[in-house]
Short mmCIF file of the C-alpha atoms (twelve columns), coordinates in Angstrom:
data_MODEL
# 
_entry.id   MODEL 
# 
loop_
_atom_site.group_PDB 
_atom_site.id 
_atom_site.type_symbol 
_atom_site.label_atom_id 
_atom_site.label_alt_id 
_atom_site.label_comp_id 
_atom_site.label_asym_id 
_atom_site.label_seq_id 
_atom_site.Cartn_x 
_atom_site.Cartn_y 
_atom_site.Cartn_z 
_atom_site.pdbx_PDB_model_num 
ATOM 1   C CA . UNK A 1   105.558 101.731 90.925  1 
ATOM 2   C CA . UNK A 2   103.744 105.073 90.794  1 
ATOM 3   C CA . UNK A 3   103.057 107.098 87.985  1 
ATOM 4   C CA . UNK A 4   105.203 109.710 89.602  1 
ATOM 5   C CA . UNK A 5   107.845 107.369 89.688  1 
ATOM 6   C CA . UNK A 6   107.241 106.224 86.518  1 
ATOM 7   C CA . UNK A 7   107.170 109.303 85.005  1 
ATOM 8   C CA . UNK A 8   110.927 110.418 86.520  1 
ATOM 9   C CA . UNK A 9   112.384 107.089 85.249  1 
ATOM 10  C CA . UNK A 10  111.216 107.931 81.809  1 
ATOM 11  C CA . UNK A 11  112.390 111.254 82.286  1 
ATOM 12  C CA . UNK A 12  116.143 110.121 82.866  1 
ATOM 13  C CA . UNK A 13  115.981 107.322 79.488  1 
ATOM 14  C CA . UNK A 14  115.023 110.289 77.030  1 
ATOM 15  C CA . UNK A 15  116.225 113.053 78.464  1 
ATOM 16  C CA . UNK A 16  119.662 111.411 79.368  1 
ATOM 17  C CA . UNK A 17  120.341 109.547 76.157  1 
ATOM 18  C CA . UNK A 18  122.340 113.419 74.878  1 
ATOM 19  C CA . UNK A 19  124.287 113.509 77.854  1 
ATOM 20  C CA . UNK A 20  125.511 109.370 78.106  1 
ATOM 21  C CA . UNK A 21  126.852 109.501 74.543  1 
ATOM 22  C CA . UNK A 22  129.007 112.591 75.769  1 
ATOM 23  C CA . UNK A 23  129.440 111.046 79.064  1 
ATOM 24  C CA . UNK A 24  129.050 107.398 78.651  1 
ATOM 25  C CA . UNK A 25  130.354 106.001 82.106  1 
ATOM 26  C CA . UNK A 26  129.763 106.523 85.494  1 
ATOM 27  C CA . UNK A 27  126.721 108.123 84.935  1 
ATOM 28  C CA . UNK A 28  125.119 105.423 82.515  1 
ATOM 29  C CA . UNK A 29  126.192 103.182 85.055  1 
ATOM 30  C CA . UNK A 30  124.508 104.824 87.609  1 
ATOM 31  C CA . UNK A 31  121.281 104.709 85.489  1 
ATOM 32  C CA . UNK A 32  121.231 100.899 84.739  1 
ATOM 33  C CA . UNK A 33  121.578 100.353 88.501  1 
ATOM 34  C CA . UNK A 34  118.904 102.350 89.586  1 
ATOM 35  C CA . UNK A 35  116.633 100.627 86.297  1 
ATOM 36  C CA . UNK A 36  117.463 97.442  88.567  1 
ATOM 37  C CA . UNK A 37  116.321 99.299  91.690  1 
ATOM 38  C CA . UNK A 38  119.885 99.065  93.471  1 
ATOM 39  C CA . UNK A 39  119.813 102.649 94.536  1 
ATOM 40  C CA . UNK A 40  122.505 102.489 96.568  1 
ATOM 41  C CA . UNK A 41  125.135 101.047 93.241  1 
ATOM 42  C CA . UNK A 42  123.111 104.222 91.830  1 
ATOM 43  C CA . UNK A 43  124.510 106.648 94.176  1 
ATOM 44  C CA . UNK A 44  127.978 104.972 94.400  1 
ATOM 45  C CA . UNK A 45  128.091 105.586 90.538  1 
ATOM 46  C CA . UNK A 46  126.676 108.815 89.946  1 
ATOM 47  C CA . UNK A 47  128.903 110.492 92.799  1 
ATOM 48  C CA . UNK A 48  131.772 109.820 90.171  1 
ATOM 49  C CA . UNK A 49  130.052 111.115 87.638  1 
ATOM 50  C CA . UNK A 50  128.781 114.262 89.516  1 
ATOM 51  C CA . UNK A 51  133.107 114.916 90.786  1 
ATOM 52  C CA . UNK A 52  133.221 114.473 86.689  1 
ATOM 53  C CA . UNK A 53  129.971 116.886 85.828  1 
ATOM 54  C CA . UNK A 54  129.231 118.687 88.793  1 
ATOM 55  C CA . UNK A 55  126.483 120.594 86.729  1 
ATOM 56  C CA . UNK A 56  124.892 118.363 84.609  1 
ATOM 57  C CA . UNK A 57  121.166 118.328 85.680  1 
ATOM 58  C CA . UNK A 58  120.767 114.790 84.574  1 
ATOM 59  C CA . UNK A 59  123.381 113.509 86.419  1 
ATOM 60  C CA . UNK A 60  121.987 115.586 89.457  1 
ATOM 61  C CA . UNK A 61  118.204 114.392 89.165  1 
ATOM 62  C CA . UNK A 62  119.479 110.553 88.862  1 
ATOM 63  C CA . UNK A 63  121.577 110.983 92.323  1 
ATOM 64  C CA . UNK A 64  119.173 113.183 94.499  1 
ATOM 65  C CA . UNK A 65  116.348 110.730 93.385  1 
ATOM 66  C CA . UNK A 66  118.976 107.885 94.269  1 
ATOM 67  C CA . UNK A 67  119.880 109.485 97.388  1 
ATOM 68  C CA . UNK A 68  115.885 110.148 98.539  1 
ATOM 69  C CA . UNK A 69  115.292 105.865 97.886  1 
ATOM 70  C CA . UNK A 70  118.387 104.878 100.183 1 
ATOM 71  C CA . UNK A 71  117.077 107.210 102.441 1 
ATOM 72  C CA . UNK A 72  119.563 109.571 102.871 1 
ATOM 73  C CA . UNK A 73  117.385 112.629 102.909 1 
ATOM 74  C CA . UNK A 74  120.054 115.156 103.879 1 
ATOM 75  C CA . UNK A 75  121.574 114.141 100.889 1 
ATOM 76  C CA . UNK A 76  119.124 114.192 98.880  1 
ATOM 77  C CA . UNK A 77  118.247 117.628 99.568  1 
ATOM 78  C CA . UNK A 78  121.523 118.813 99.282  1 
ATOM 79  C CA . UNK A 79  121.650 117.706 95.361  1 
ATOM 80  C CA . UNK A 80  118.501 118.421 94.556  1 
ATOM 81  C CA . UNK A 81  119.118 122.268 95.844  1 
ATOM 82  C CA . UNK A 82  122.053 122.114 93.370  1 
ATOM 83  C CA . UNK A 83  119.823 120.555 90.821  1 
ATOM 84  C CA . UNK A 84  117.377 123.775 91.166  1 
ATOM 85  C CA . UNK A 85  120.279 126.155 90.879  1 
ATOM 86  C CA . UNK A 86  120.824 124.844 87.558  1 
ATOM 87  C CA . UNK A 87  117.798 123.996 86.111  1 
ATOM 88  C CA . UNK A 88  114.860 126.144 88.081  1 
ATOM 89  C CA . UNK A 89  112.173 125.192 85.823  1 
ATOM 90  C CA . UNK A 90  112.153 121.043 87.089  1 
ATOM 91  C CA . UNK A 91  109.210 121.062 89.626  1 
ATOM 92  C CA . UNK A 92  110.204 117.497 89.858  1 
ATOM 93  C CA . UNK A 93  113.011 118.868 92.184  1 
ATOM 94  C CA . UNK A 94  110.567 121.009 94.194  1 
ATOM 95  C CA . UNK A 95  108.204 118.015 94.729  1 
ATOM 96  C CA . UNK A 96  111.000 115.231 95.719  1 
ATOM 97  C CA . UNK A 97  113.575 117.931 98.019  1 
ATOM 98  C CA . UNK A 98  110.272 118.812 99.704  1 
ATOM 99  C CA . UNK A 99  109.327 114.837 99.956  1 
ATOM 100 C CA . UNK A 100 112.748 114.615 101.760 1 
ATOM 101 C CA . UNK A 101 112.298 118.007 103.740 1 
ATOM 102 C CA . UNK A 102 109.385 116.199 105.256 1 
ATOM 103 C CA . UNK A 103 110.803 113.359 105.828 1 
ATOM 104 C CA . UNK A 104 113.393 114.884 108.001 1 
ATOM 105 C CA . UNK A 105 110.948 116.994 110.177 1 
ATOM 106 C CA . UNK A 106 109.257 113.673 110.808 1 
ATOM 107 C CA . UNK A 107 112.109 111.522 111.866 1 
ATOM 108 C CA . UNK A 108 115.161 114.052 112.634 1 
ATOM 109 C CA . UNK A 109 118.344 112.893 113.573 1 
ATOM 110 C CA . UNK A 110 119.352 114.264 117.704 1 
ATOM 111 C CA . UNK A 111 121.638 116.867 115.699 1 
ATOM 112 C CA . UNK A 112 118.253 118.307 113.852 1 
ATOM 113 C CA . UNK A 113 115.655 117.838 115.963 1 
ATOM 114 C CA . UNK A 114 115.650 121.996 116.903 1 
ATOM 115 C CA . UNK A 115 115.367 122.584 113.302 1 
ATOM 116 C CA . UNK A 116 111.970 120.870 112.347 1 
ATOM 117 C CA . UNK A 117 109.789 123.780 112.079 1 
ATOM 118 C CA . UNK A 118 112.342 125.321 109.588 1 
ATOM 119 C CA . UNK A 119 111.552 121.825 107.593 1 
ATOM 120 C CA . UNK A 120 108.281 121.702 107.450 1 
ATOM 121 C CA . UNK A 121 108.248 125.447 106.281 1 
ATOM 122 C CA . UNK A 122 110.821 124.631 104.091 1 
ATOM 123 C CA . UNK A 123 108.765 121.404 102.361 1 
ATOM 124 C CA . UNK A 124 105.736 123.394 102.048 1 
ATOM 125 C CA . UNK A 125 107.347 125.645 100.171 1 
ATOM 126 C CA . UNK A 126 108.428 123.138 97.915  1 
ATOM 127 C CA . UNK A 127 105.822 121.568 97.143  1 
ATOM 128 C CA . UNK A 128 103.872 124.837 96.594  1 
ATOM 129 C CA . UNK A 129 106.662 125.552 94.148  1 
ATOM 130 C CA . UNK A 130 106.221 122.378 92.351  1 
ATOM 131 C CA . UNK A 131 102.150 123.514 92.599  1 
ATOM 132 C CA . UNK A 132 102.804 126.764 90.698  1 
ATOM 133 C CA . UNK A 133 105.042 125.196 87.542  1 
ATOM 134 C CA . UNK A 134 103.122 122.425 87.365  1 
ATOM 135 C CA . UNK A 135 99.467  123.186 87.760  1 
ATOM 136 C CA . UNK A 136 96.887  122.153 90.343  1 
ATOM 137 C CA . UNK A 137 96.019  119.301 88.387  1 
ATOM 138 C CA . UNK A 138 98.746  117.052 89.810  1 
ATOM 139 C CA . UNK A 139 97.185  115.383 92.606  1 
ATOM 140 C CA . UNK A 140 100.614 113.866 93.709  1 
ATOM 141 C CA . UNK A 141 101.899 117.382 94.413  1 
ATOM 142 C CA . UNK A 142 98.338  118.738 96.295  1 
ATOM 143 C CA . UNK A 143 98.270  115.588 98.403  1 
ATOM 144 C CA . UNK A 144 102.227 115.748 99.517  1 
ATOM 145 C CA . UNK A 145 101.210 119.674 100.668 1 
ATOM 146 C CA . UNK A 146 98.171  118.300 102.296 1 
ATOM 147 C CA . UNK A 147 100.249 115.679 104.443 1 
ATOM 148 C CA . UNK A 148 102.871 118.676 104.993 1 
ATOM 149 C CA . UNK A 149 100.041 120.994 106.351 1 
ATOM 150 C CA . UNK A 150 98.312  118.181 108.553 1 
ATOM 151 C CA . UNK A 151 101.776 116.894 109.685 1 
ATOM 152 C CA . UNK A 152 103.414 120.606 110.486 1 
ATOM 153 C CA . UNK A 153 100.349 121.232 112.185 1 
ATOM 154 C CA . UNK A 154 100.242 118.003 114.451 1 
ATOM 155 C CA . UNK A 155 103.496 118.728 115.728 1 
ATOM 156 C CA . UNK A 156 102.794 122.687 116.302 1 
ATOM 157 C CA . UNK A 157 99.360  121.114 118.064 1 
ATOM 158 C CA . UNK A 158 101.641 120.102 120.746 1 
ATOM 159 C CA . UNK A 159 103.940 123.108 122.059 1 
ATOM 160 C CA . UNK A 160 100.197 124.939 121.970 1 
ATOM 161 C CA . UNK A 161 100.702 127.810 124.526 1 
ATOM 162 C CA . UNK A 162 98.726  130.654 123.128 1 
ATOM 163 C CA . UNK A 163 95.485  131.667 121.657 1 
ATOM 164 C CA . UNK A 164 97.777  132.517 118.409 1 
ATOM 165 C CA . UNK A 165 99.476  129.771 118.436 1 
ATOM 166 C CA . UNK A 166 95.935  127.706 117.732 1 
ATOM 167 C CA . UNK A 167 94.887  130.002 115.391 1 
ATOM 168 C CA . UNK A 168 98.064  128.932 113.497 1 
ATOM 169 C CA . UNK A 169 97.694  125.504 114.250 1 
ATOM 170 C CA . UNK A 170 93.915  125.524 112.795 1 
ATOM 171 C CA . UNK A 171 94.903  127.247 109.697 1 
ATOM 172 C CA . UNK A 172 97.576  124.896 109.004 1 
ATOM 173 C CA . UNK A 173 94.803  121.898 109.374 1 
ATOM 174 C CA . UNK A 174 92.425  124.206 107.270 1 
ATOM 175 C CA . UNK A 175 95.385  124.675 104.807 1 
ATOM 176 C CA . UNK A 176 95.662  120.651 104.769 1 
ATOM 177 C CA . UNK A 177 92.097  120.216 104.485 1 
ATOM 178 C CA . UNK A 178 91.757  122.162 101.589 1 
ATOM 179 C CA . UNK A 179 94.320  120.833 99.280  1 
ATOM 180 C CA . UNK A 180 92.909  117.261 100.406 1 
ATOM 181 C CA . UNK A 181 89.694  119.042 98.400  1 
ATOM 182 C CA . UNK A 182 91.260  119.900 95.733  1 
ATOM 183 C CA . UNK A 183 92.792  116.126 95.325  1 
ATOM 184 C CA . UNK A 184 88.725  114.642 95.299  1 
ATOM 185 C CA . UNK A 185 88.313  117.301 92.816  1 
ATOM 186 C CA . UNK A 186 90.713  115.320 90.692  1 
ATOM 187 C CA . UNK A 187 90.134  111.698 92.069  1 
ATOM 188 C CA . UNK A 188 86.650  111.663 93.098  1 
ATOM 189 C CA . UNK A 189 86.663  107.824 94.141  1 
ATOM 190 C CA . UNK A 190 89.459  108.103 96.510  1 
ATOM 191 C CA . UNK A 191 88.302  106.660 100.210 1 
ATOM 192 C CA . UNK A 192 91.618  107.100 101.458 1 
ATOM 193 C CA . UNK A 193 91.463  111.535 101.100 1 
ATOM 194 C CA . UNK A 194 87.748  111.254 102.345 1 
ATOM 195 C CA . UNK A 195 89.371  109.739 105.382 1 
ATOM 196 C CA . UNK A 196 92.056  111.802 105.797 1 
ATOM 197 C CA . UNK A 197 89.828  115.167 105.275 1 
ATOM 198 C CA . UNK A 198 87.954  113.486 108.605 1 
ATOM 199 C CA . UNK A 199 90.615  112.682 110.449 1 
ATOM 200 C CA . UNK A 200 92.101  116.518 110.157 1 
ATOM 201 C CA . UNK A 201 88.563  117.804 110.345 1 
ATOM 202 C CA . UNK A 202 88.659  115.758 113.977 1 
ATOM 203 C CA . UNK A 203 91.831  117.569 115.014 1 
ATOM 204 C CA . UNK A 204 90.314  120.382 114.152 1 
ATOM 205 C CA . UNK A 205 87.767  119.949 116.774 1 
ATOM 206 C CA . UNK A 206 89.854  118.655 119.176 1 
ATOM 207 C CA . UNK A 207 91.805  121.992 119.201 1 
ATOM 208 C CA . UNK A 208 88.376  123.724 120.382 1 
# 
């Protein structure tokens, strides 16, 4: 388990305990299943309590989180939107609906595939979000905008038909290769951004 992940989990034991003693339930339920890493009891438990709290940032952080591990990233995004609407201070909400953003312009279902330069835009946007409440010391949050950039800029790469359009697509890889920078700047030792800096720096080139 990541320290991200790590960090969220003990988010939801402290910052829950208020709201299960109110709403001891579904919702405390819901958080002993997803302790156990059955995300998908999670989600069955905390949609009762959300129909019972449909505003309770707790309960909505538990079941987009949920949501994002069984994969259902529509989902996911959906709650966590709802989750920002309520509490717009959690960049925690930023960094995971723009994880799931991502996700979708990767791998879209038929029904989305026309939308997936609205996703990437959307993720970056996100995590840059999550950047500016939480500081560019995170290197979790600079690395997912780094993989947003490079990835957003792969798929552009390909429906090239313009001298624009590869201006665009460079400064996206520029954009990726920069925040990759600023990741070494926290974590010096880490091969595997050294070897993702080269392997944008190479598309880069190939775009030349």
């Amino acid at each position: 388990m990541n320290y991200f992940k790590q960090t969220v989990l003990l988010l939801f034991v402290f910052s829950a305990t208020t709201t299960f003693a109110q709403n001891s339930g579904y919702d405390k339920l819901g958080m002993q299943a997803m302790m156990k890493g059955d995300y998908k009891g999670a989600v069955n438990q905390l949609e009762k309590a959300d129909t019972k709290s449909p505003n309770n940032a707790n309960v909505l952080k538990m079941l987009g989180y949920s949501y994002f591990q069984c994969g259902d990233f529509e989902n996911s995004i959906d709650t966590y939107s709802r989750l920002i609407t309520v509490k717009p201070s959690d960049y925690s909400a930023y960094y995971y609906r723009g994880k799931a953003r991502l996700n979708v312009a990767n791998d879209p279902k038929e029904s989305l595939n026309n939308m997936r330069d609205s996703f990437y835009q959307a993720a970056i946007k996100d995590f840059t979000k999550a950047i500016e409440i939480n500081g560019e010391e995170d290197a979790q949050l600079l690395q997912n905008r780094a993989l947003a950039y490079k990835d957003y800029a792969i798929y552009k790469s390909y429906k090239i038909k313009t001298k624009a359009e590869k201006t665009g697509c460079v400064t996206l890889f520029n954009n990726s290769v920069a925040d990759f920078q600023k990741v070494l700047l926290v974590q010096p030792q880490r091969k595997d951004i050294l070897s993702l800096i080269d392997y944008v720096k190479a598309q880069i080139t190939s775009l030349k």
